[in-house]
C-alpha positions in Angstrom: 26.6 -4.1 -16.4 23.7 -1.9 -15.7 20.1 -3.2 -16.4 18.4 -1.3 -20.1 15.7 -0.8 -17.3 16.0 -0.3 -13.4 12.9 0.7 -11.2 15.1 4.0 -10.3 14.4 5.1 -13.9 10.7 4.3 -13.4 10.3 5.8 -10.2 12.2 9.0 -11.7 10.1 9.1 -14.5 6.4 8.3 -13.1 7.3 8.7 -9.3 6.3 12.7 -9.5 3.0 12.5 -10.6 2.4 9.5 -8.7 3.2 11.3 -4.9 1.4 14.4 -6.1 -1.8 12.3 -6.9 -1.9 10.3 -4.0 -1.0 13.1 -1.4 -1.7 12.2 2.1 -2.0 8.6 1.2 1.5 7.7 1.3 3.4 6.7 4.1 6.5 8.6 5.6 8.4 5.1 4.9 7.3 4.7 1.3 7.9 8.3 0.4 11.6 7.3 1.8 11.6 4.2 -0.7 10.7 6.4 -3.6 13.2 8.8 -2.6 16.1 6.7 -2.2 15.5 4.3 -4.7 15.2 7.6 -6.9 18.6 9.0 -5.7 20.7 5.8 -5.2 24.1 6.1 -7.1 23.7 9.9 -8.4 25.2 12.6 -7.5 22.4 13.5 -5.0 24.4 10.7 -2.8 27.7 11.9 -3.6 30.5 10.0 -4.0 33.9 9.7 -5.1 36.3 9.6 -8.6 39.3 6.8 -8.7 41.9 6.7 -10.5 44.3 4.0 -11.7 47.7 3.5 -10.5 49.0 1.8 -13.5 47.1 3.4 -16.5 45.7 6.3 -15.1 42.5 5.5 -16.3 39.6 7.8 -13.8 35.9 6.8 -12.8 32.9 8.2 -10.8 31.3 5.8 -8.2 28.6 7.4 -6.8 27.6 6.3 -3.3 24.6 3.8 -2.7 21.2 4.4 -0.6 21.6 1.5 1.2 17.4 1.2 1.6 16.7 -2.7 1.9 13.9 -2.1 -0.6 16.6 -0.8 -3.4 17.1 -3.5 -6.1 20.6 -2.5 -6.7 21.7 -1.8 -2.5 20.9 -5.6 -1.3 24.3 -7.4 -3.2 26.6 -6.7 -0.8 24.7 -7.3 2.2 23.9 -10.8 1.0 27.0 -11.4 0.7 27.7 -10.0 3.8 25.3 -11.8 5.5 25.8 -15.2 4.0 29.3 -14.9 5.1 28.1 -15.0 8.3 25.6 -17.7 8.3 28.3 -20.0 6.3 29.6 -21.0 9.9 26.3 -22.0 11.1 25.7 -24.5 8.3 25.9 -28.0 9.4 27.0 -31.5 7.5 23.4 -32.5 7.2 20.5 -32.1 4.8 18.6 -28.8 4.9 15.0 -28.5 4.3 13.0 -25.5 2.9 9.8 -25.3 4.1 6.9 -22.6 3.8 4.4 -20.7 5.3 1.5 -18.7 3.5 -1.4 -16.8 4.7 -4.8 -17.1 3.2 -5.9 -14.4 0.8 -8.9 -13.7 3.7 -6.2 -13.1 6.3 -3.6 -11.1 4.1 -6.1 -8.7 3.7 -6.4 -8.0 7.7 -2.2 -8.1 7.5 -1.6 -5.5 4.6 -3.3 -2.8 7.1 -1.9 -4.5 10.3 1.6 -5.2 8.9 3.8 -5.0 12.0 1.7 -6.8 14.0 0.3 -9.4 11.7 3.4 -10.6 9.8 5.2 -10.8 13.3 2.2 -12.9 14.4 3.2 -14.9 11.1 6.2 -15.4 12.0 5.8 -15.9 15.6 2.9 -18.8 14.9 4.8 -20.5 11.7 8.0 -20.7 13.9 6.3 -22.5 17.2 4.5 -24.6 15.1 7.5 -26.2 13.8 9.1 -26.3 17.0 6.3 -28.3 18.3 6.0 -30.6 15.8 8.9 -31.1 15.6 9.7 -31.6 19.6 7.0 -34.3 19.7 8.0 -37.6 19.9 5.7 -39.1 17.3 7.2 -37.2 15.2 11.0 -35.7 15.3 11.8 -35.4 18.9 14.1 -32.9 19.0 15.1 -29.7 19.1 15.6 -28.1 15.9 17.3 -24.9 14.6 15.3 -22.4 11.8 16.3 -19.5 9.6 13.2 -17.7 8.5 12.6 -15.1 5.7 9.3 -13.1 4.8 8.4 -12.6 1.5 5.1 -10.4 1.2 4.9 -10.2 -3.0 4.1 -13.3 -5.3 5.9 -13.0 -8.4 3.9 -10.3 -9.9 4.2 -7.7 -7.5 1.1 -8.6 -6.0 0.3 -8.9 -1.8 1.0 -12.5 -0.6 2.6 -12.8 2.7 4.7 -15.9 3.7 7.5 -17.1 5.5 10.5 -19.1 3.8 12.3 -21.6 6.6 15.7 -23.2 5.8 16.0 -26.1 8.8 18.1 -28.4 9.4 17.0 -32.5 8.7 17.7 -33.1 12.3 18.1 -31.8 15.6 19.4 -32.6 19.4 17.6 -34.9 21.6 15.7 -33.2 24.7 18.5 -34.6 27.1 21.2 -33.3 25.1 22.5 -36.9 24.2 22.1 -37.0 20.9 21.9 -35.8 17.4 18.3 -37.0 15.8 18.2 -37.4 12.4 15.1 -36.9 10.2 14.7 -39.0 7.4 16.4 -38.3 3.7 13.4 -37.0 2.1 10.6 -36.3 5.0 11.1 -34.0 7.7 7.8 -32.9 9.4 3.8 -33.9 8.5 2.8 -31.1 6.3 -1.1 -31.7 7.1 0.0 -31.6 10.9 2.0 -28.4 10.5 -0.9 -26.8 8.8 -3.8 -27.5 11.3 -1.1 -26.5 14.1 -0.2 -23.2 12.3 -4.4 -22.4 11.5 -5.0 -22.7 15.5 -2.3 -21.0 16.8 -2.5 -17.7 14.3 -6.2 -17.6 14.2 -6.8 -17.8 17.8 -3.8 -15.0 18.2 -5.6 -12.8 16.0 -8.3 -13.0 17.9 -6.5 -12.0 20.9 -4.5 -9.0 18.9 -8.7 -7.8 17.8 -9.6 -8.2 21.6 -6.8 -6.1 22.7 -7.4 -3.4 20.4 -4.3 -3.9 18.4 -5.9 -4.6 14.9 -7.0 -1.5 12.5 -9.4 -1.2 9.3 -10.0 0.8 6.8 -12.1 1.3 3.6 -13.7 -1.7 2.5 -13.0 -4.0 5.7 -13.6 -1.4 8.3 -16.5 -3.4 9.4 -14.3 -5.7 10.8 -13.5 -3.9 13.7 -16.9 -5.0 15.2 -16.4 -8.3 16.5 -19.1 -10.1 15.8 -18.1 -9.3 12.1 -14.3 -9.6 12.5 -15.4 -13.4 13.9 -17.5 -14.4 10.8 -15.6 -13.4 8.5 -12.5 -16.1 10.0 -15.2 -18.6 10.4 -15.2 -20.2 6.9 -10.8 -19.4 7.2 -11.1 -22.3 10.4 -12.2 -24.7 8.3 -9.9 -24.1 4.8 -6.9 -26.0 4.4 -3.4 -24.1 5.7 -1.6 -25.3 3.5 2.0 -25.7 4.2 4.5 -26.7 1.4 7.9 -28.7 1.7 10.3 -29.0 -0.2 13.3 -31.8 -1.4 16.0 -31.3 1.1 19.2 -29.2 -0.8 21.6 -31.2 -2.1 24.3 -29.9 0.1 25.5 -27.2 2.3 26.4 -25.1 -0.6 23.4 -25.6 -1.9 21.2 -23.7 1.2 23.9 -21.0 0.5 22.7 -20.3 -3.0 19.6 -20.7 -2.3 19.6 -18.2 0.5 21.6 -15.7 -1.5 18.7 -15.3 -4.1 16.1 -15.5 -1.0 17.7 -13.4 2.0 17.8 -10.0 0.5 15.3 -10.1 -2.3 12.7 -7.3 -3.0 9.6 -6.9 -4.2 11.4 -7.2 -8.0 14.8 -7.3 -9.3 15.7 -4.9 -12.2 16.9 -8.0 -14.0 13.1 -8.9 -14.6 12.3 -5.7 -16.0 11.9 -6.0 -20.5 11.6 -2.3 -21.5 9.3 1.2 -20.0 7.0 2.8 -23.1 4.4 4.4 -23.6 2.6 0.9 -23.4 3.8 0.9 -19.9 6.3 -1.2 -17.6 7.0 -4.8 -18.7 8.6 -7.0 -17.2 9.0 -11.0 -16.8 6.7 -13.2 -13.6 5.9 -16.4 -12.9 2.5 -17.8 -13.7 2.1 -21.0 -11.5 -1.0 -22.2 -12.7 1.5 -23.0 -16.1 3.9 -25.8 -15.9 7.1 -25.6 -18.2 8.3 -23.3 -20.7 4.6 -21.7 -20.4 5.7 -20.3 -16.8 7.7 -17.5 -17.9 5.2 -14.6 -19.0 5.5 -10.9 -19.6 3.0 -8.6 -18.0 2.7 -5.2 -18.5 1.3 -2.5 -16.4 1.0 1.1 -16.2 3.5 3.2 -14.6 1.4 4.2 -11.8 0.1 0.9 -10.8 3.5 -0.5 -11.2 4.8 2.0 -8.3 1.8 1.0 -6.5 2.5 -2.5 -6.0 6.0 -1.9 -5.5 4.8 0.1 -2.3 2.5 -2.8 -1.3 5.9 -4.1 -0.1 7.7 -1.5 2.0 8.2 -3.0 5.6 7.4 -1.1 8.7 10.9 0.9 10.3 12.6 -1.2 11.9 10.8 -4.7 11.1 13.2 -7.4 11.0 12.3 -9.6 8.3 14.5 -12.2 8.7 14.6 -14.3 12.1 16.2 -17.3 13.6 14.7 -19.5 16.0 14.8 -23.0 17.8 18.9 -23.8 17.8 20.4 -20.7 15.8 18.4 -17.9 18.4 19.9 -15.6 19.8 22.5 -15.6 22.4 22.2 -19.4 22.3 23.3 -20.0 18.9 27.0 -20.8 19.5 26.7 -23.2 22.0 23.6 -25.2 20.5 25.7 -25.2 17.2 28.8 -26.6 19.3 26.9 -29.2 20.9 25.3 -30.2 17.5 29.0 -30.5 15.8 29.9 -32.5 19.1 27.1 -34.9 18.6 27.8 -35.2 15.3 31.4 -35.7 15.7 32.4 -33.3 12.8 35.2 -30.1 13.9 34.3 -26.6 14.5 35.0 -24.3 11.5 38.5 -22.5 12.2 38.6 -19.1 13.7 40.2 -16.9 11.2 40.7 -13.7 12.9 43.1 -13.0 9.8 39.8 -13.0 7.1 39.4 -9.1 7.4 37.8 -7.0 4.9 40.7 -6.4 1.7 42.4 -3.3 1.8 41.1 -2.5 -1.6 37.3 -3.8 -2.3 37.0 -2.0 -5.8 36.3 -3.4 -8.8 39.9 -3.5 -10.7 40.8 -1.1 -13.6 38.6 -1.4 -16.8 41.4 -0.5 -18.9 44.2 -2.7 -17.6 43.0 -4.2 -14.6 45.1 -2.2 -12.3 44.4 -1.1 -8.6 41.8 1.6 -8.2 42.5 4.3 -5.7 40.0 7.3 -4.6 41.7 10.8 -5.4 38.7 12.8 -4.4 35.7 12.9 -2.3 32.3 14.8 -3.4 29.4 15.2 -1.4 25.5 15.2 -1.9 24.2 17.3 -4.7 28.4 18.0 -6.1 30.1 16.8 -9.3 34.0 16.1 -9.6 36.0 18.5 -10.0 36.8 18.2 -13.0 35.3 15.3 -15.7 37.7 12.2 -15.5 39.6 10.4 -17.9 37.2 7.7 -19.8 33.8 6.9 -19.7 32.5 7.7 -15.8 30.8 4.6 -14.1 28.1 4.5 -11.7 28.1 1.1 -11.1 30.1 0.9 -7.8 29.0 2.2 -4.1 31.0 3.6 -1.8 30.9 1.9 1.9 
């Protein structure tokens, strides 16, 4: 069932005025976000009409934008996606660990995104590795699916990196599976100092090699006696990095990595209505506990859109990554050798488990099998107005 309120229909409504008065200050990849989020599931997409076979009954489904910062266009990838991952999972507890960036750093990675959050990533990802490989402390080799999240819950700029790893990993000479402990995987306070040296002396290097940009109030920064004391009170803060409980199960990691994987910036579900008053909507105010969490905020359409656009990733950024025992080409033998040592069988290969012949939601009237009779494209209507009330709920693939 559609949302009362979707950030399409504030984007629509505000977007406009908002490009025109900010001309030449948005980027070509946030003028694409606008657009698509704008046009996803209209006619501007095209689409297609299907009809019953049973009933008769007829329906529009427009096709989808597919932009990974859409709120509606990330359901089916997830789903996708987790059906992937669900082979990887193995019969041990799962941690969830996270990374976060100081407000005096996110500053310098909002205008350096591509390079900054992939130095995030880079430095959050060996410093569990490490940590982990020593033998005070793990001794293994572990595995690590990471997610970036760049929002906190209202929209506004706080970069960090979600892990989901493994409570365990394989030994250095291959002989064995090392288990963590129940409810302690790595040192926290360890993983933090670690994490502080390794991105802090990187971003030096990424100033020194003329990588780093600045504008408006931090352009000083690109001097480097200024760019250097203005990280000297960040060396001696606290990183702090948080861990979790371990999930309660396999499935468990799966749910919580369907509402984590494909997120953006804010779902239409947590949108409460669009006024004059502005754009409400629900968040998360941390410094509450309990029922007192849950507040509404409201904004103003145009500084709604703006933080919205705090969040667009650069073309082509992968934001999520895996590392240690699920990377790259290596993943299916490390995940082989870990079922080995842990004596549990391979998941069967099901070569049968292709996508349905029909993927369409069934007939609203009598639950029959929906088939397309007609094809539009961009900008075009049906032919002629179908039977029933039309939907635009569906996508084509």
């Amino acid at each position: 069932m559609r949302a009362s309120v979707e950030v399409a229909d504030i984007f629509r409504a505000a977007g406009p005025a908002y490009r025109a008065a900010h001309t030449g200050h948005l980027s070509l990849a946030q003028l694409k976000v606008m657009s698509a989020i704008e046009h996803c599931r209209t006619a501007a997409l095209g689409g297609h009409v299907e009809a019953c076979e049973d009933c008769g009954q007829r329906r529009i489904a427009y096709n989808s934008c597919r932009n990974r910062h859409c709120p509606k266009c990330q359901g089916a990838t997830a789903r996708t996606w987790l059906a992937e991952r669900e082979a990887d999972l193995l019969p041990v507890g799962y941690f969830h660990v996270v990374f976060t960036l100081p407000a005096e750093v996110a500053d310098i990675a909002f205008q350096n995104k591509a390079v900054v959050y992939d130095l995030l990533f880079r430095a959050a990802s060996e410093t569990m590795l490490t940590i982990a490989a020593d033998p005070k402390h793990l001794g293994a080799r572990i595995g690590i699916t990471a997610v970036l999240h760049t929002w906190g819950s209202a929209m506004t700029h706080h970069p960090h990196v979600h892990m989901i790893v493994p409570g365990g990993g394989i030994a250095p000479d291959a002989s064995r599976w090392i288990s963590s402990r129940p409810a302690f995987l790595l040192p926290v306070r360890v993983l933090g100092k670690l994490f502080r040296r390794l991105f802090l002396s990187r971003l030096v290097a990424l100033h020194d090699a003329g990588r780093l940009a600045f504008f408006g109030a931090i352009a000083h920064f690109a001097e480097r006696r200024a760019f250097l004391r203005h990280l000297s009170p960040v060396r001696k803060k606290r990183w702090v990095v948080y861990a979790k409980a371990p999930f309660a199960g396999p499935e468990a990691v799966l749910a919580y990595l369907s509402r984590y994987t494909h997120r953006v910036a804010i779902s239409n579900s947590r949108l409460i209505r669009l006024d004059e008053s502005g754009v409400t909507f629900r968040y998360k105010d941390y410094r509450r506990e309990g029922a007192d969490r849950q507040q509404l905020m409201t904004l103003g359409p145009d500084e709604f859109i703006r933080r919205f656009l705090l969040h667009v990733l650069p073309k082509g950024f992968h934001r999520i990554r895996h590392c240690g025992l699920l990377a790259g080409s290596a993943r299916k033998a490390s995940l082989a050798l870990a079922r080995e040592l842990l004596n549990v069988a391979a998941p069967a290969d099901d070569d049968t488990t292709d996508e349905p012949d029909n993927f369409r939601p069934p007939c609203p009237c009598c639950g029959g099998r929906m088939i397309v009779i007609e094809v539009f494209e961009r900008w075009r209507q049906p032919r002629g107005p179908p039977h029933g009330s039309p939907s635009t709920g569906s996508s084509t693939p």
